[in-house]
C-alpha positions in Angstrom: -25.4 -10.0 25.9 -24.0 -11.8 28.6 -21.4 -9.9 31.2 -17.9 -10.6 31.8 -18.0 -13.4 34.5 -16.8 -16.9 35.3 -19.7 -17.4 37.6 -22.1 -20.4 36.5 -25.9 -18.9 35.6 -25.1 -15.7 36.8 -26.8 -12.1 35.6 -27.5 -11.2 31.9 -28.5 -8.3 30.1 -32.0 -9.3 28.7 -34.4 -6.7 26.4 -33.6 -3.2 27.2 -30.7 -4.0 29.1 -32.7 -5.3 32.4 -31.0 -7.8 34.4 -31.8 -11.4 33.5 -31.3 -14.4 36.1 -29.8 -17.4 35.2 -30.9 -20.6 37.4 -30.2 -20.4 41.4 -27.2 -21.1 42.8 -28.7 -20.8 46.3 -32.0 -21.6 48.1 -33.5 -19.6 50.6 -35.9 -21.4 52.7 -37.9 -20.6 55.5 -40.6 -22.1 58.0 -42.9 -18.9 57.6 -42.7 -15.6 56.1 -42.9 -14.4 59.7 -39.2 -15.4 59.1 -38.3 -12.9 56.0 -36.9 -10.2 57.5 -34.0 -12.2 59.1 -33.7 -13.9 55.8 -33.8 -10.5 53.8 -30.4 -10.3 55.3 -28.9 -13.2 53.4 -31.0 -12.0 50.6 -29.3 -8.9 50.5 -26.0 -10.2 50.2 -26.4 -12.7 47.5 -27.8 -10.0 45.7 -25.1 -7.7 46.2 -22.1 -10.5 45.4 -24.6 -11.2 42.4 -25.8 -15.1 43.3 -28.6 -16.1 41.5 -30.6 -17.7 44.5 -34.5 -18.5 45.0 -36.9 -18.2 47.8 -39.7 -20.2 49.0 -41.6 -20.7 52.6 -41.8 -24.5 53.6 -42.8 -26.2 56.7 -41.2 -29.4 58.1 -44.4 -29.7 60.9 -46.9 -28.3 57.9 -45.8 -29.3 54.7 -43.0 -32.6 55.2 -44.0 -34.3 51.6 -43.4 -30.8 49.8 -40.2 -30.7 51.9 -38.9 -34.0 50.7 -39.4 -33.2 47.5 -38.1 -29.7 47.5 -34.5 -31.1 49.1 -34.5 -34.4 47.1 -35.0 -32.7 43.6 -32.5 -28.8 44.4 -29.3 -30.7 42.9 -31.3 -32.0 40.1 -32.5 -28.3 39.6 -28.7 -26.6 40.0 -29.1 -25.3 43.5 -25.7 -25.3 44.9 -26.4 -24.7 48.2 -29.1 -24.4 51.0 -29.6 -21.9 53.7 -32.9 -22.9 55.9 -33.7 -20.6 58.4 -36.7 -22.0 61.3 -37.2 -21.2 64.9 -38.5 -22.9 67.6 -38.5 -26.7 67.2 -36.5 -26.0 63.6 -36.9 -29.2 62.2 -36.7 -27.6 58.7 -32.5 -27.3 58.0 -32.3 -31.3 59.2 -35.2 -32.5 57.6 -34.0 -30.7 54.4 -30.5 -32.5 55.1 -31.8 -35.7 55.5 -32.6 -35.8 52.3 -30.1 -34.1 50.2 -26.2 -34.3 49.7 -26.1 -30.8 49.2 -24.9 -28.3 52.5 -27.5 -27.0 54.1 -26.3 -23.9 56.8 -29.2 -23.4 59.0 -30.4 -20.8 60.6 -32.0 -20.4 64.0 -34.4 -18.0 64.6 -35.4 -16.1 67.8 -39.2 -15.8 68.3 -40.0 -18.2 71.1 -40.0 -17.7 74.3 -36.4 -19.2 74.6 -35.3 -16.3 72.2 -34.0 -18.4 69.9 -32.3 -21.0 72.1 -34.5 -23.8 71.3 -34.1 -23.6 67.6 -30.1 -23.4 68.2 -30.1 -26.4 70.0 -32.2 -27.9 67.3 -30.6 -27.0 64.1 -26.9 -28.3 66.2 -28.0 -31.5 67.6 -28.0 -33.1 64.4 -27.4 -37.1 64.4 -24.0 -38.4 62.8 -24.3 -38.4 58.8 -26.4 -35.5 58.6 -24.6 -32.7 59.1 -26.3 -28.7 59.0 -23.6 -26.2 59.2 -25.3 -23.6 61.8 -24.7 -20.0 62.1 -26.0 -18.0 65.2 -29.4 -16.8 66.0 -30.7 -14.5 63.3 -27.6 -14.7 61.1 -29.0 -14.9 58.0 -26.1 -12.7 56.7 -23.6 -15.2 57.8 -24.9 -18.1 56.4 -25.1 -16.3 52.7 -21.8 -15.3 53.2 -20.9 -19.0 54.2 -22.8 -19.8 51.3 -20.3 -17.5 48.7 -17.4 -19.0 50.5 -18.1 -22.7 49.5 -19.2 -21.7 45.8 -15.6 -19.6 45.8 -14.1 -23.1 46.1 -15.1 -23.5 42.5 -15.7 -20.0 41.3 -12.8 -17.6 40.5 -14.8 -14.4 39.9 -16.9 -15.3 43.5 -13.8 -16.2 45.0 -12.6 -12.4 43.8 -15.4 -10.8 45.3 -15.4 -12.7 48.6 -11.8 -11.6 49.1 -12.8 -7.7 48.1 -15.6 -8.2 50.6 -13.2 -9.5 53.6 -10.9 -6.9 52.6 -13.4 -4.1 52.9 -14.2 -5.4 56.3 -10.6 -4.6 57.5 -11.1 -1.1 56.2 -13.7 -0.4 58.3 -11.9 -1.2 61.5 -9.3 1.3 60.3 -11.6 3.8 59.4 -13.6 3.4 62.7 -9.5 3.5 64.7 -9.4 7.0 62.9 -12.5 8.4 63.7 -11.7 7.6 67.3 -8.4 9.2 67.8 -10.5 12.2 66.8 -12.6 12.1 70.0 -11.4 14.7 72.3 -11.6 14.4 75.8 -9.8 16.1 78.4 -8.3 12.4 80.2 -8.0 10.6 76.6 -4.8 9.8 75.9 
């Protein structure tokens, strides 16, 4: 029995009412799983704004044909979007964009020596035509929320969610502006 939702391949009720998921919307990739817990964090919110998405390790330095392959063949296969995350040299969210028409958000990941600096620079110093939209060292969370917000262009119930989400945001500032005027100190005014 499928749920109530305008989003493409999303979750289904299967036998004994566990979740079923459709095909990926979203593909997680990563240089090594000595990457996965940054990229749990983009996990987690996919999961939580219910985006089918998939996960696999490549290597542009180890693994460049199964690369290729992987970036030429994710539109054929429904993904709608690609988050790379790769640190040091990072070659991985360019050489993924170089072959795809697809967005690919990278993200750099601090590990190296330059904490993260190096694969920055990499993933941003892209050459004309092949663009990777970048989000900051370690933010994985940002990119899969990047992610939602180019589906929402096309996706009403996503779209719904996203603005829930951003709303909730604001009510945490408030919420943290009224726990502080609780704070009592003699010279707070």
């Amino acid at each position: 029995m499928e749920k109530e939702n305008s989003t493409p391949s999303l979750s289904r009720e299967g036998r004994g009412g566990s979740p079923v998921v459709g095909s990926p919307l979203v593909s997680i990739i990563m240089g090594s799983t000595s990457d996965l817990p940054v990229m749990e964090k983009a996990m987690k919110f996919l999961d939580e704004m219910e985006v089918p998405f998939e996960v696999n390790a490549l290597s542009a330095h180890r693994t460049p044909e199964a690369v290729e392959q992987f970036a030429k063949g994710a539109a054929a296969r429904g993904i709608k979007v690609i988050i790379a995350g790769a640190g040091m040299a990072a070659a991985l969210p360019g050489v993924i964009a170089a072959s795809t028409t697809l967005p690919v958000i990278g993200v750099p990941i601090k590990g190296s020596v330059l904490d993260g600096v190096d694969a920055l620079y990499s993933i941003l110093q892209m050459p004309p035509g092949i663009p990777v939209a970048t989000v900051a060292i370690n933010g994985a969370m940002n990119a899969a929320i990047l992610a939602c917000q180019m589906m929402s262009l096309y996706d009403e119930a996503l779209a719904q969610k996203m603005a829930a989400y951003k709303a909730g945001l604001g009510q945490k500032i408030e919420k943290a502006n009224a726990d502080l005027s609780q704070l009592d100190y003699k010279f707070k005014v």
